[in-house]
Backbone bond lengths (Angstrom), bond angles and torsions (degrees), N, CA, C in turn:
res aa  C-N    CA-C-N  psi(-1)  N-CA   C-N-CA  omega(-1)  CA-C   N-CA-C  phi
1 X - - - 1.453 - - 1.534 108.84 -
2 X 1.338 136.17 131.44 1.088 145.51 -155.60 1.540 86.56 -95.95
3 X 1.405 105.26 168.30 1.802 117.33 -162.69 1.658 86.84 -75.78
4 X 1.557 126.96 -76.00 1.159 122.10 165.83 1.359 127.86 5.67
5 X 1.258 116.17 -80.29 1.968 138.13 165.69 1.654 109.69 -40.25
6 X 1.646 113.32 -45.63 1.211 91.72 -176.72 1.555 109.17 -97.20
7 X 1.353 131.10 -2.14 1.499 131.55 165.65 1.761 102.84 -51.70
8 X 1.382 104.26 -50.56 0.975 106.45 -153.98 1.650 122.25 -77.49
9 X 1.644 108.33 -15.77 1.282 129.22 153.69 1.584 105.01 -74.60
10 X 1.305 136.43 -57.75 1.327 103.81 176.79 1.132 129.08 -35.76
11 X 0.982 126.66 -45.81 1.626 145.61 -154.98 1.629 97.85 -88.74
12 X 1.423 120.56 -40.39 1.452 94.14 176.16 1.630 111.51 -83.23
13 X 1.553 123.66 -18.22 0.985 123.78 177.64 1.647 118.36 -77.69
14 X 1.275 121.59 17.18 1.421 136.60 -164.57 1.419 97.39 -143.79
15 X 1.218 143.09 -7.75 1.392 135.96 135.65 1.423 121.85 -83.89
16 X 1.042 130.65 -29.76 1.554 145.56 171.60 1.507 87.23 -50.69
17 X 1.724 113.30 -64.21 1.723 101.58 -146.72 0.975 101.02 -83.08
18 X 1.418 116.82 -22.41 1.826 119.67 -151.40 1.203 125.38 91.48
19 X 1.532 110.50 -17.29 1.557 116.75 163.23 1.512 112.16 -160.63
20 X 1.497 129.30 -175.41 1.468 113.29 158.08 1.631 95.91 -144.14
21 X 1.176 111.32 -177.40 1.907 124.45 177.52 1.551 77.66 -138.50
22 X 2.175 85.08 127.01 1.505 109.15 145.53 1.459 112.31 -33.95
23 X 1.247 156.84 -86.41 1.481 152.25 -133.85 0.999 82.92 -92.18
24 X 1.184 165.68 -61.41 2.020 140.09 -169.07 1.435 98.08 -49.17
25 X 1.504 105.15 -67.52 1.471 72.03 -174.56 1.562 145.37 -135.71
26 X 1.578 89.59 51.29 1.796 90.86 140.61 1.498 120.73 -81.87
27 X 1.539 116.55 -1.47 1.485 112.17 -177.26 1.596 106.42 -88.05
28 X 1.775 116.21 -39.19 1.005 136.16 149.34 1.669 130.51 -15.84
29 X 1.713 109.15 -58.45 1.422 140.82 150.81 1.160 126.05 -88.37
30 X 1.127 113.17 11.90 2.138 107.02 172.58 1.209 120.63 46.31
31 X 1.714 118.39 25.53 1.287 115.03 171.30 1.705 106.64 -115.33
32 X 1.287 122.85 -167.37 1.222 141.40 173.38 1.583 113.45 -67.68
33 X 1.112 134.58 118.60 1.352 126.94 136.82 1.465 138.70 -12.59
34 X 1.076 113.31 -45.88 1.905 114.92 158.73 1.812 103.14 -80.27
35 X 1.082 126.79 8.49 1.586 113.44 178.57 2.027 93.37 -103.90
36 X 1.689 97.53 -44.43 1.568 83.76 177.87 1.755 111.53 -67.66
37 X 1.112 132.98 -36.99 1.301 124.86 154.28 1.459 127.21 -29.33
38 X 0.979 104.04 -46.40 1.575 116.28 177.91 1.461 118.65 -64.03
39 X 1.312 115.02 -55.58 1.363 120.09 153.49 1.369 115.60 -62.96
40 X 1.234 136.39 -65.96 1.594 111.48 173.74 1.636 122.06 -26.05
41 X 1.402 105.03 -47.12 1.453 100.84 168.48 1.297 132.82 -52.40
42 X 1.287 120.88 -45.44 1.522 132.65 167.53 1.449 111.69 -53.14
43 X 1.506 110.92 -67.37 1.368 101.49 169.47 1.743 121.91 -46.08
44 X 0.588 89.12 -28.13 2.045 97.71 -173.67 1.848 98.01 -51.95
45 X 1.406 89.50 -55.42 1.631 110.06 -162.15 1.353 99.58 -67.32
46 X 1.547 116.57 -31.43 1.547 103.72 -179.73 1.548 111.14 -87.12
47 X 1.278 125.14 29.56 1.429 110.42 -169.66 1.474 130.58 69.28
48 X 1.273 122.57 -10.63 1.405 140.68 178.82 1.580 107.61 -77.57
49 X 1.171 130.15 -46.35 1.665 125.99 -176.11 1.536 110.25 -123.69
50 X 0.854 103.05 160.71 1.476 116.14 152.89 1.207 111.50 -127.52
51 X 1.562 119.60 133.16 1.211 151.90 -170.94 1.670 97.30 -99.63
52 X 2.007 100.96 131.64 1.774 118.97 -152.76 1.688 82.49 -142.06
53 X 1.317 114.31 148.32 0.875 117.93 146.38 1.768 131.36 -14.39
54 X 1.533 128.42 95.36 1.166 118.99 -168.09 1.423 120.52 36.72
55 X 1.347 89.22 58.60 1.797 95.86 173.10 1.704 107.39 161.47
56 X 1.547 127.70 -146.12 1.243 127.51 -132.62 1.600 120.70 -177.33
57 X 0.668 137.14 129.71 1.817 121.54 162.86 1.373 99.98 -160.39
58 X 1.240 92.03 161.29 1.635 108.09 -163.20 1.751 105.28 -79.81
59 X 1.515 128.58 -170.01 1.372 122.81 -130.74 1.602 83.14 -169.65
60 X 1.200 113.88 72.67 1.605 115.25 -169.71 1.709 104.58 -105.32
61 X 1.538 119.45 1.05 1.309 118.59 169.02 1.790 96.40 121.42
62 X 1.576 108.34 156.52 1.402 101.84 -166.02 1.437 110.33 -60.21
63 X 1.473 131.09 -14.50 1.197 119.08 177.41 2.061 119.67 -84.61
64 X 1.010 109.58 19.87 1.248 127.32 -159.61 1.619 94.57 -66.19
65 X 1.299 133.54 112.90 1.208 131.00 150.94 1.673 137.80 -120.21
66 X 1.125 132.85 146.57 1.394 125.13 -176.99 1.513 107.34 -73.35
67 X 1.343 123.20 165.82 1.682 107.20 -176.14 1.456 77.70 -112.97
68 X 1.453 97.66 -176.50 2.097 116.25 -163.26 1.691 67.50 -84.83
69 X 1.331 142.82 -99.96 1.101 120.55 -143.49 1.496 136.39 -42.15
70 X 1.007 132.30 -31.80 1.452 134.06 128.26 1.514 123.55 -12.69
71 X 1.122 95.00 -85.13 1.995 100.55 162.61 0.764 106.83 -16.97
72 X 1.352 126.44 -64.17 1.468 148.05 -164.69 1.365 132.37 -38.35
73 X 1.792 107.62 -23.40 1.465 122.98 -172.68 1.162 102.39 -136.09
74 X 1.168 122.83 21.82 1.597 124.69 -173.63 1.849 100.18 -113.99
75 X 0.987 117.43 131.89 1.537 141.79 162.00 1.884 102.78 40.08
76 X 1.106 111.65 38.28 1.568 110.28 -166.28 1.658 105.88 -62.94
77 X 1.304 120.86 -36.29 1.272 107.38 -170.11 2.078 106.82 -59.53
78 X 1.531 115.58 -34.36 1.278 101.24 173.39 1.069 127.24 -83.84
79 X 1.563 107.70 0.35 1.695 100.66 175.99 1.603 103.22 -108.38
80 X 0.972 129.95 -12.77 1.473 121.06 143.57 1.689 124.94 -49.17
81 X 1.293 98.69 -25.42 2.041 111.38 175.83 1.243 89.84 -85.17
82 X 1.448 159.40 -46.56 1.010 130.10 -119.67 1.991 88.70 -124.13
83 X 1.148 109.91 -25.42 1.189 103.92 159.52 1.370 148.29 -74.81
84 X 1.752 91.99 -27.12 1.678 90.23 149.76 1.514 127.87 -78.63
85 X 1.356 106.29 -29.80 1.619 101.92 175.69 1.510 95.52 -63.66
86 X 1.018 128.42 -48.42 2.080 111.71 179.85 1.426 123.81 -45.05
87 X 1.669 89.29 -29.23 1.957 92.44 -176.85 1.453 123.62 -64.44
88 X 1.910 93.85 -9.16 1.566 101.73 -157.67 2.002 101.57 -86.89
89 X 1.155 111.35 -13.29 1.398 139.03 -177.42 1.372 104.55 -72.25
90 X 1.048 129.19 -20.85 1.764 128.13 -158.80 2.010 90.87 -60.32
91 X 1.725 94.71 -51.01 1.814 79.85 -162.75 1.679 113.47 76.66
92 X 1.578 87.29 -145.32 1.715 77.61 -167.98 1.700 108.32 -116.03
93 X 1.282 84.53 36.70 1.806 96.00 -169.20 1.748 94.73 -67.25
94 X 1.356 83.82 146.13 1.545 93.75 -175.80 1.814 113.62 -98.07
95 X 1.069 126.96 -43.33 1.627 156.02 156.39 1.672 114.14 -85.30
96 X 1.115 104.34 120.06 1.922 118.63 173.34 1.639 114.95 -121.53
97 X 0.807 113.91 136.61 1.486 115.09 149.53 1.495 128.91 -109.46
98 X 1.478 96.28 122.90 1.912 100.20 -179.65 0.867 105.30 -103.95
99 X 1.215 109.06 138.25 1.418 115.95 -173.17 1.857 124.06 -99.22
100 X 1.122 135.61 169.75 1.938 123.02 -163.69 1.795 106.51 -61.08
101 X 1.002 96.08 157.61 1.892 77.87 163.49 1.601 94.31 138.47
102 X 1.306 126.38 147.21 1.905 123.75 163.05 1.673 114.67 -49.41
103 X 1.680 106.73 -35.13 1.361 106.93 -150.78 2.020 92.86 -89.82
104 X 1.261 129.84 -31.80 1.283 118.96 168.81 1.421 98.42 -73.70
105 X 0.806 128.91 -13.79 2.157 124.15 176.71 1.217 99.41 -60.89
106 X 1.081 133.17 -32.21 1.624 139.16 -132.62 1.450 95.15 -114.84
107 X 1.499 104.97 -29.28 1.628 139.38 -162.23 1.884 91.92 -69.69
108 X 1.213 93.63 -68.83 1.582 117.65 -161.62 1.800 114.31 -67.47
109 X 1.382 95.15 -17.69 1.348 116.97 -176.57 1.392 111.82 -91.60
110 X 1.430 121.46 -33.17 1.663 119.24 148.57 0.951 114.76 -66.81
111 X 1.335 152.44 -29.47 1.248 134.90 -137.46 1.852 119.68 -66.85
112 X 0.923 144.42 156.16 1.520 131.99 -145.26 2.146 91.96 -95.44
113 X 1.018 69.43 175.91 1.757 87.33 -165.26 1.319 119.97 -128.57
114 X 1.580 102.08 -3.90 1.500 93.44 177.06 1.862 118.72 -108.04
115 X 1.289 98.82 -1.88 1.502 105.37 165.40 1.519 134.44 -116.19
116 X 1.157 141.09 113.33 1.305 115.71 -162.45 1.391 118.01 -52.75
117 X 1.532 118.41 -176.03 1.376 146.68 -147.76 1.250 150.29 125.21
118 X 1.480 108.35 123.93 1.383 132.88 -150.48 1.761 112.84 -65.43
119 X 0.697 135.94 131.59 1.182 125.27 -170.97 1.819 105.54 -123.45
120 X 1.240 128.33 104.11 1.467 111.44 153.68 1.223 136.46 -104.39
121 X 0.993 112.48 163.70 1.867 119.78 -160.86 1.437 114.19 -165.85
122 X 1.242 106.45 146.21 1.561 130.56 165.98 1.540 110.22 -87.38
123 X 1.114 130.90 -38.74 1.630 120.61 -178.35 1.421 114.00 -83.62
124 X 1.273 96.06 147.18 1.615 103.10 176.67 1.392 122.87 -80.77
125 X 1.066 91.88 -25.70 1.730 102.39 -174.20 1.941 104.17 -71.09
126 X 1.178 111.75 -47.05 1.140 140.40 173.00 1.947 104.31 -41.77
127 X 0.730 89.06 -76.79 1.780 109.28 163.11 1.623 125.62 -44.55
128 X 1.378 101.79 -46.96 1.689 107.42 168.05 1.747 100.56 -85.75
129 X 0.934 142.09 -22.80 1.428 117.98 160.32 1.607 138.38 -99.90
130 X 1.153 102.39 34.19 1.154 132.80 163.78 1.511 128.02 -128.07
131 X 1.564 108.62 -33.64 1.607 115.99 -178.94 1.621 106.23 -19.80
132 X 1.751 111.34 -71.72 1.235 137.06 -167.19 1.514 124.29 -37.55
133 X 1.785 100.34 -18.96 1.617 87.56 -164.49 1.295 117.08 -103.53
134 X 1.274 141.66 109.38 1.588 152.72 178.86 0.922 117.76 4.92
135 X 1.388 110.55 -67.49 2.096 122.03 -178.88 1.859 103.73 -83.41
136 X 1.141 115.29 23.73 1.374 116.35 158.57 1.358 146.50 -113.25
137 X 1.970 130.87 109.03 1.726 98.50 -158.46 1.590 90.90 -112.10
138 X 1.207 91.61 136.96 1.992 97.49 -172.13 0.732 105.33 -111.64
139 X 1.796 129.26 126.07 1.041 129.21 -173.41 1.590 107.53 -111.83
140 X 0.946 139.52 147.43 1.493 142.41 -162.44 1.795 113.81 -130.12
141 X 1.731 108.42 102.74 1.334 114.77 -169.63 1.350 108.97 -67.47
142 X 1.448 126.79 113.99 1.559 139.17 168.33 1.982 110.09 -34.65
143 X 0.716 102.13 144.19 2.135 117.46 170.11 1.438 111.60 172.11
144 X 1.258 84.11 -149.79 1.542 111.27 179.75 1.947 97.51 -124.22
145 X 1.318 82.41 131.81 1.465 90.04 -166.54 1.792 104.50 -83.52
146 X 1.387 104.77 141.79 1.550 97.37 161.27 1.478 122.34 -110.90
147 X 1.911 104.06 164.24 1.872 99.74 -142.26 1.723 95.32 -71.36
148 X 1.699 93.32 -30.07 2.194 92.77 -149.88 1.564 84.07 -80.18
149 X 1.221 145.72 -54.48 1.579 136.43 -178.55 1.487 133.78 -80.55
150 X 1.419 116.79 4.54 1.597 141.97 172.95 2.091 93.61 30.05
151 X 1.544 99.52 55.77 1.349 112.55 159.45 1.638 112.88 -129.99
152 X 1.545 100.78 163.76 1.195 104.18 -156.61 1.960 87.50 -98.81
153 X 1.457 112.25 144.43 1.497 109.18 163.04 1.550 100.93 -131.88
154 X 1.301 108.54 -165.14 1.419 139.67 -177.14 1.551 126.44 83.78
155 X 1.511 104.15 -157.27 1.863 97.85 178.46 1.522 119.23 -58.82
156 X 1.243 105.39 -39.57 1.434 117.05 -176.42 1.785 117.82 -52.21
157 X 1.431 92.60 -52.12 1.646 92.29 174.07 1.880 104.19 -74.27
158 X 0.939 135.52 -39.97 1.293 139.73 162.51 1.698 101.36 -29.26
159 X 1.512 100.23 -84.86 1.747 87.50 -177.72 1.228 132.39 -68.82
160 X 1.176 120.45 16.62 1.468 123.13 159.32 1.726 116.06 -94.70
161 X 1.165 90.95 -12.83 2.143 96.82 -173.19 1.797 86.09 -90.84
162 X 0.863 137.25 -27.90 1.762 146.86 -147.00 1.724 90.85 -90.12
163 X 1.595 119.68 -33.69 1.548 114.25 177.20 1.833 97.28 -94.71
164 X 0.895 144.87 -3.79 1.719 140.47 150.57 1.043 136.48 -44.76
165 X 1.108 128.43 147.50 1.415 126.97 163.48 1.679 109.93 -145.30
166 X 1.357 93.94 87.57 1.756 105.42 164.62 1.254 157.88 -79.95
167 X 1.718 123.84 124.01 1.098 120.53 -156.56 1.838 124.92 -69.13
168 X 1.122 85.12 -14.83 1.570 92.72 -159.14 1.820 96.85 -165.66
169 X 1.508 121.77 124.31 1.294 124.34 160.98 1.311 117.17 -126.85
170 X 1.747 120.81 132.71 0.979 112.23 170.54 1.849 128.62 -98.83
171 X 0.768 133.70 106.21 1.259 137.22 174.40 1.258 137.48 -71.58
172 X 1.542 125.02 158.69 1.556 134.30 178.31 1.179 100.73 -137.82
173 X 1.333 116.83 -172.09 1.353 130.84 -170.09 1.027 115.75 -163.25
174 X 1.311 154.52 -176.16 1.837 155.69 113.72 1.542 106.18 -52.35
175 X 1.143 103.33 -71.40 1.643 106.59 -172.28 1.906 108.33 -111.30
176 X 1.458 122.53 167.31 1.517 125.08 167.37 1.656 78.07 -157.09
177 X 1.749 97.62 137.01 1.298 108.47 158.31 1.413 104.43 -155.29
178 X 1.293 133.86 167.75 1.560 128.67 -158.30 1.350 95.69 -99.94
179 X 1.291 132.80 -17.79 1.679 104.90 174.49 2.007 103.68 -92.32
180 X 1.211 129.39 -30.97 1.301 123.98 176.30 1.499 120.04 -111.48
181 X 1.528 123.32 20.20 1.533 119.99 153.96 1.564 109.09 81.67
182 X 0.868 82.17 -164.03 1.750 95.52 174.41 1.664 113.47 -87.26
183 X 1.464 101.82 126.60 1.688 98.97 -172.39 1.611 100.57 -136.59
184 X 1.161 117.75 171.87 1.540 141.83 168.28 1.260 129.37 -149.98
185 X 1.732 125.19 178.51 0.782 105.50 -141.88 1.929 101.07 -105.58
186 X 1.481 99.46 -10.40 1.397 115.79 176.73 1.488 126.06 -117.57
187 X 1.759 116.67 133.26 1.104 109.07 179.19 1.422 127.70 -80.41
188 X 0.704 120.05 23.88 2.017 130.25 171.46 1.275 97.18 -99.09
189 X 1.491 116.04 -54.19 1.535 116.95 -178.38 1.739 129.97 -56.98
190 X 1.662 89.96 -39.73 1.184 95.33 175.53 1.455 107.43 -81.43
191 X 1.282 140.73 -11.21 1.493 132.00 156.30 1.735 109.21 -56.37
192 X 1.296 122.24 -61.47 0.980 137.37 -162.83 2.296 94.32 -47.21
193 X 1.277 92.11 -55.97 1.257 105.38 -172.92 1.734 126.06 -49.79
194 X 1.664 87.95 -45.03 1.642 109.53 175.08 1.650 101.12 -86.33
195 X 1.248 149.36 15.18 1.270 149.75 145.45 1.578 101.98 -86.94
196 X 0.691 121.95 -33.67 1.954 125.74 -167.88 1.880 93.85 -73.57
197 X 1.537 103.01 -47.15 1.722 97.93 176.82 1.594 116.97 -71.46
198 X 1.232 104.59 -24.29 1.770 104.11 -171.88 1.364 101.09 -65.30
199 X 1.571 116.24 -62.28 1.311 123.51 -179.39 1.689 123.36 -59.60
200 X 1.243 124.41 5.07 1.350 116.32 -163.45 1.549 113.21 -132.41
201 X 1.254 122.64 116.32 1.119 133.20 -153.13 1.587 105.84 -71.74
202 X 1.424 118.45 -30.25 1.714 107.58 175.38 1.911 96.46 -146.55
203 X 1.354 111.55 132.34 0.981 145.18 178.30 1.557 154.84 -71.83
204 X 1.442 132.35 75.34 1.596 111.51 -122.62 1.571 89.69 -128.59
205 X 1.245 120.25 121.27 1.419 123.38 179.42 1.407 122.36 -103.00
206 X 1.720 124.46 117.13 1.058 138.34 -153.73 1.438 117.94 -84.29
207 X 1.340 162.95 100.29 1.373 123.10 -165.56 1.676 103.68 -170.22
208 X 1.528 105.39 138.72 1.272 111.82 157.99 1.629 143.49 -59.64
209 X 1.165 132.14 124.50 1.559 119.49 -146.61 1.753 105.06 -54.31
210 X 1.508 110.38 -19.15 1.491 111.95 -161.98 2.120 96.30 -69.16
211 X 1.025 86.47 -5.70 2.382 97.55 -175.61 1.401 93.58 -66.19
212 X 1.689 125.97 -47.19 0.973 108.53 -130.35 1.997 100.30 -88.57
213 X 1.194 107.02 133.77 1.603 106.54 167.95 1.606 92.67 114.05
214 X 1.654 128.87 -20.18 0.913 113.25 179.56 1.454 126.66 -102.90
215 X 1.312 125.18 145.19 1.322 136.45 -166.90 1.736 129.97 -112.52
216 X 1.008 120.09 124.30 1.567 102.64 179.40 1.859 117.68 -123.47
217 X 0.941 94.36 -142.71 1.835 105.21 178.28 1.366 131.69 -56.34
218 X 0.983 119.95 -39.63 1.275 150.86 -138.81 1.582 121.62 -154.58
219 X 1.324 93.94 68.65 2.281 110.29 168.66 1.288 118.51 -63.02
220 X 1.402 120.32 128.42 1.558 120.53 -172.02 1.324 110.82 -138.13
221 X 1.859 104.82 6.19 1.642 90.72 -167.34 1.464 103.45 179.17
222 X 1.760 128.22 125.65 1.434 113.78 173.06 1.445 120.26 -89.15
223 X 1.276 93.62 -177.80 1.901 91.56 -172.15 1.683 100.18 -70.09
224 X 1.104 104.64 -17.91 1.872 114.14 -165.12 1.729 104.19 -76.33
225 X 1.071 113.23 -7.06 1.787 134.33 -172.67 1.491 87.98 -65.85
226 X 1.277 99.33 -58.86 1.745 121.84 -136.32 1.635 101.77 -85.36
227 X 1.313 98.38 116.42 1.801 113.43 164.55 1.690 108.56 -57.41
228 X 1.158 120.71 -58.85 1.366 132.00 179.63 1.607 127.24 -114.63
229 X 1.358 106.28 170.69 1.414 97.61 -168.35 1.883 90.82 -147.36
230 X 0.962 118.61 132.86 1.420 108.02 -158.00 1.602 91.68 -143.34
231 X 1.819 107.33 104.43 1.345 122.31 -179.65 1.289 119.44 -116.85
232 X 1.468 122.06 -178.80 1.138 123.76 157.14 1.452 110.36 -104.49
233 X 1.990 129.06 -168.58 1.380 108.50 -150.16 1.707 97.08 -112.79
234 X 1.480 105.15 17.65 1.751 114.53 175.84 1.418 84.00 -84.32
235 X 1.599 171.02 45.22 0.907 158.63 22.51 1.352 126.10 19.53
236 X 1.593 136.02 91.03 1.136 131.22 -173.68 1.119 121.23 -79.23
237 X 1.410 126.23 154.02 1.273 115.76 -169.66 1.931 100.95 -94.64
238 X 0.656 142.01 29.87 1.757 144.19 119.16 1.495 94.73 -50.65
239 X 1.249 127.91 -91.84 1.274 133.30 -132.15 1.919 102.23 -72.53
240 X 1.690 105.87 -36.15 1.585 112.95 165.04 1.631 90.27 -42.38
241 X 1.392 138.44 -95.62 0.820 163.50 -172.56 1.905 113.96 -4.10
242 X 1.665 80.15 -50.08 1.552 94.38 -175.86 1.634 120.30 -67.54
243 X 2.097 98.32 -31.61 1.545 99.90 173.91 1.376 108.16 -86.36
244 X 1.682 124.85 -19.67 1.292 102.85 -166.76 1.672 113.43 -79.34
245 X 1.516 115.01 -6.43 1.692 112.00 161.88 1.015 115.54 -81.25
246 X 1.418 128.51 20.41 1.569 132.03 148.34 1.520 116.35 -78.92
247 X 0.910 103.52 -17.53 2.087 121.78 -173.07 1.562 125.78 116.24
248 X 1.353 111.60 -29.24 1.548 117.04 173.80 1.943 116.11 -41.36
249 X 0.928 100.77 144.84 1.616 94.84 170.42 1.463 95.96 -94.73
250 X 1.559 112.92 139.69 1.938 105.49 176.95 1.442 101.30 -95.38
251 X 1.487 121.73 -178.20 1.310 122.62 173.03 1.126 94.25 178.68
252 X 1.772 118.73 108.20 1.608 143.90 -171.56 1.221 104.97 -103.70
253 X 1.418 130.89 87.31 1.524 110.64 162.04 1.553 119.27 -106.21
């Protein structure tokens, strides 16, 4: 396969998934690991990828988003780990905010049942699987909903987070990297997001290792915000290491 041929399969195979990992796929392509590097780089330079921590995603324009169903088939066994290790964080917070995403779904879907607690949120999906349970009061942030993340943004959910006072929020992102924070890919969202930190007294960041190093449009938040940092263990502990002397506590399972 000529260098050409396989750029050009990365790149469609990194819009297909929504992302790729160096070691899938040079095993994928039968080449070396520093050759898919190599091409990630090129693509990078042409505007086509952005290059993530051991891995990649495509570069579809600042409004570029993954939809929840998508999410949906991507790396679930670690974001099922990483959401129960978050559950273990609650403490004695009385009020949470979960934030859109599979891995707070997963979040909201443990959450314990024998004590009450308030739950707020922007996703709908988030909200209908939880509505149901007794010791739960769900509160649901007003907007304009968007189609690929079936969460609510704008002023509206803004001035409803602005009368709150929260114990505990958990967060996601598109990208986290230690010189530009927590970013996304929309600016309504990232308002919505940076109101959820103003109001919330401790801070818990959710994320798949492929987040870390990558950056997008839209900054809402530094690593220095964040009480916690809640990974899986494709996250090295160098690089754990590197955010937790920002202040976050890490936790790779």
């Amino acid at each position: 396969m000529y260098a050409e041929e396989r750029r050009n399969r990365i790149l469609a195979l990194a819009r297909h998934q929504g992302r790729i990992e160096v070691t899938t796929t040079a095993v994928d392509l039968s080449v070396a690991p520093e050759t898919v590097r190599r091409d990630l780089s090129v693509l990078e330079r042409r505007g086509l990828l952005r290059r993530t921590y051991g891995g990649a995603y495509p570069v579809e324009g600042a409004g570029f988003e993954t939809g929840l169903l998508q999410r949906e088939t991507l790396h679930i066994q670690d974001k099922r780990r990483i959401a129960a290790e978050s559950l273990n964080l609650i403490g004695d917070a009385e009020t949470i905010f979960v934030d859109e995403g599979y891995t707070s779904q997963r979040l909201a879907a443990l959450l314990p049942g024998e004590r009450p607690l308030t739950v707020i949120t922007a996703s709908l999906s988030t909200a209908a699987a939880i509505v149901e349970s007794p010791q739960l009061s769900v509160i649901l942030l007003g907007g304009r909903v968007q189609g690929r993340t079936l969460a609510t943004v704008g002023s509206w959910a803004c001035t409803m987070l602005e009368r709150f006072a929260i114990d505990l929020a958990f967060l996601g992102s598109n990208g986290i990297s230690r010189e530009l924070g927590l970013t996304t890919t929309d600016p309504v969202m990232a308002d919505v997001k940076a109101k959820v930190l103003a109001v919330s007294r401790r801070r818990v960041f959710m994320g798949h290792h492929s987040k870390f190093g990558a950056s997008n449009f839209c900054r809402f938040a530094d690593v220095r915000d964040l009480e916690s940092i809640v990974t899986d263990t494709g996250l090295s502990s160098v690089e754990a290491h590197r955010y937790s002397v920002m202040g976050p506590r890490i936790y790779r399972v």
